[in-house]
Residue, then its C-alpha position, 0 to 999 in steps of 0.5 A: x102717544x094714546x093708550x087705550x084699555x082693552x077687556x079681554x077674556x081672563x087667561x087669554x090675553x095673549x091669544x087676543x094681541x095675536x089675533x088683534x095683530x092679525x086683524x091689523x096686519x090683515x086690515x086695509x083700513x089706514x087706521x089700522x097702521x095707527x097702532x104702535x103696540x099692544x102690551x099683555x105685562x106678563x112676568x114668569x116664572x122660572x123653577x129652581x132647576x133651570x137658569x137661575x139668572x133668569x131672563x125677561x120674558x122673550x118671545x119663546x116663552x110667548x109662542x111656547x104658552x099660546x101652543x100649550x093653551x092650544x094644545x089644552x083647547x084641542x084636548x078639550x074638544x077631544x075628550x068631549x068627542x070621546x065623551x060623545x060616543x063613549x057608550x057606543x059599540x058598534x065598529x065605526x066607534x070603536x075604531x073612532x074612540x082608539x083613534x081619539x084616545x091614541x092622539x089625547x096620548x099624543x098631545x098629552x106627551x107633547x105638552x109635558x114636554x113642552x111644560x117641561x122646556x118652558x117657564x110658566x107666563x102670568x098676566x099682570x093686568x088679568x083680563x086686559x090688554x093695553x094698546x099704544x098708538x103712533x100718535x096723540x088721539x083724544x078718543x079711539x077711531x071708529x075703524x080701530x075700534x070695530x077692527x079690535x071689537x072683531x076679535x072673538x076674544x075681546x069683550x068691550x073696549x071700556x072708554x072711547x077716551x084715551x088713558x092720560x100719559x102720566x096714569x099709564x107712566x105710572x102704571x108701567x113704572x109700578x108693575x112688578x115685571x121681575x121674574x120669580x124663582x119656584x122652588x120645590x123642598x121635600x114632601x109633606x108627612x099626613x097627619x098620621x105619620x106626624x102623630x106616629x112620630x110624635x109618639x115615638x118622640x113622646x116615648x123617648x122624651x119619657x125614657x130618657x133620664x138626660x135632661x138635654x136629650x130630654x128638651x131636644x126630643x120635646x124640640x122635634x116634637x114641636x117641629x113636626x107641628x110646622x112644615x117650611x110653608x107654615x113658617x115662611x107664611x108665619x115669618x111674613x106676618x111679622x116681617x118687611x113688606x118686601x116678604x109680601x112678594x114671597x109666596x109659600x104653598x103646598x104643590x102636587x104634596x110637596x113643600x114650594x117657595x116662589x121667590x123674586x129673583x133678585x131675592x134669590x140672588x141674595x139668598x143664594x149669592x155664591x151662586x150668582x156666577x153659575x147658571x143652575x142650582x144645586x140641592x137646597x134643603x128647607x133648612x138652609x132656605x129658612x136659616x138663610x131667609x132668616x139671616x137675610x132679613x136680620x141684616x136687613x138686606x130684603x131690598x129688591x134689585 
């Protein structure tokens, strides 16, 4: 087998294996009957409310991601047409502009649907595609390579030369394909209601003339200083290099975790036998990673 590299622009290496297959099914050259397969190594990601099996990427998940960025490509276009006439007052525009608003609307409700039934797909190699062929060749035919230089999409074809067997093994064997799990905890608190609590919590700590009472209100006090992903993100520095995989950021407000799957199962074991899960608290998640990563049982399946 031969494989060869591919630069494709960033973020559309799928639509540029759609549009190459097309040109080599479309092709009457005999060349191009040479490829075996073009690789894009995507991964996912599944939200805690859906499957928590999690299966491999299929092949709805890449149709339902080459509509959506689709479907963004069109809004673009027509909010630039919007833009266009957007100071224009005569009839003509005005009906134009409903027009255009009326189906933004539209495409913009079929997208969150469609968001909301999919699983988010991500590149392994950005900006490349990897494409096998049938048979040993030493360096790339002519007409292939014109054929995958036609897609508007592909930018250059690094080397003539074929990537050796052992470099793409390895590279196919080091890829980390697992899917991870996102999951989302409770909003964050701004900064002025964490000053609001602490003084509250101050004015108690004060009062109080129990001394337990006393050191469990400095405690929250503490508390409040760090949110779940400040702690996940602390805990990382100082933990296995399997913690690496484990991501911890704030989204739309909220606390979110990204999480291998099989890391998850192991944190969430009781429900391995279940499709989805339930309500899980920042509390639970950490205490649970915490136990975890004492008993040393962090391996990836």
């Amino acid at each position: 087998m031969a494989y060869f590299a591919v630069v494709t622009r960033t973020g559309k290496e799928l639509q540029a294996k759609e549009m190459i297959e097309h040109l080599l099914k479309n092709s009457a050259h005999e060349e191009s009957r040479l490829v075996k397969a073009i690789y894009t190594l995507q991964t996912c990601t599944t939200y805690v409310q859906d499957n928590v099996n999690n299966p491999p990427v299929e092949e709805d998940d890449t149709y339902n991601q080459l509509v959506s960025e689709s479907i963004v490509s069109l809004l673009g276009n027509l909010r630039k047409q919007y833009d266009a006439i957007i100071d224009k007052t005569d009839e003509k525009s005005m009906n134009e502009k409903a027009s255009i608003k009326e189906e933004i609307s539209k495409l913009n409700a079929e997208l969150k649907e469609l968001r909301n039934e999919s699983r988010k797909l991500k590149a392994l190699l950005p900006g490349y595609i990897i494409i096998e062929l049938h048979r040993e060749c030493e360096y790339i035919p002519n007409n292939l390579w014109n054929l995958i230089m036609e897609c508007p999409l592909v930018q250059a074809i690094p080397s003539r030369f074929s990537i050796p067997e052992e470099e793409m093994t390895a590279m196919f064997d080091s890829a980390v394909t697992e899917s991870n799990i996102e999951s989302k905890f409770q909003s964050i608190i701004d900064d002025k209601e964490i000053t609001k609590n602490q003084t509250d919590l101050l004015h108690k700590a004060n009062s109080t003339k129990d001394r337990l009472k006393e050191k469990k209100y400095l405690e929250q006090m503490d508390r409040l200083e760090e949110n779940l992903v400040a702690k996940v993100n602390k805990l990382k520095k100082s933990s296995s290099s399997t913690m690496d995989r484990i991501k911890a950021f704030i989204k739309n407000k909220k606390e979110t975790v990204t999480i291998p799957v099989s890391l998850y199962l192991n944190l969430y074991h009781e429900y391995r036998q279940k499709s989805v899960l339930l309500t899980i608290t920042p509390e639970d998640f950490l205490n649970r990673l915490l136990r975890l990563l004492s008993s040393h049982k962090v391996k990836l399946e």
